[in-house]
N, C-alpha and C positions, 0 to 999 in steps of 0.2 A: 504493500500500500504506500502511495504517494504521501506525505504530510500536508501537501498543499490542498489534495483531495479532501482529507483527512479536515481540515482549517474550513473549506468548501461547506461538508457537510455541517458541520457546527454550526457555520452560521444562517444555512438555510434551516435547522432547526431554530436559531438564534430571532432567525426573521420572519420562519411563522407563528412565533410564539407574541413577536409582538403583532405581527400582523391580525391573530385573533383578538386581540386587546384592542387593537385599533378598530377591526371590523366589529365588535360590540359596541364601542360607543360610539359610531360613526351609524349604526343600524345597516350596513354594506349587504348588497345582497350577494347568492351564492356568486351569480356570471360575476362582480366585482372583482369577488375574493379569487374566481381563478382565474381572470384576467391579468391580475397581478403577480399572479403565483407564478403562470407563465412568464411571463415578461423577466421576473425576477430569474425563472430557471435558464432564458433563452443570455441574459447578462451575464451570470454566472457562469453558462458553458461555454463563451464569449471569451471572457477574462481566462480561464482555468488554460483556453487552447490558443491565446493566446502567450501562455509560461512556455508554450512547448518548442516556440519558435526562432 
């Protein structure tokens, strides 16, 4: 395993943790929450491939 992966995963648990906290008091609906969620995974696999280069 990569650490960087490793760093990766952390803070996409780091970020839907707050993203649940955010999506309740904001009343967000589900399409919202995976709108973002996407975005979030499509930046992340973005930065992660770009360490490889």
């Amino acid at each position: 395993m990569d650490s960087g992966l490793i760093l990766l995963v952390f803070l996409a648990f780091l970020f839907a943790w707050g993203l649940n906290r955010v999506r309740r008091a904001l009343r967000l609906g589900p399409v919202a929450y995976a709108g973002v969620m996407v975005a979030f995974v499509i930046v992340m696999l973005a930065v992660w491939g770009q360490t490889f280069r």
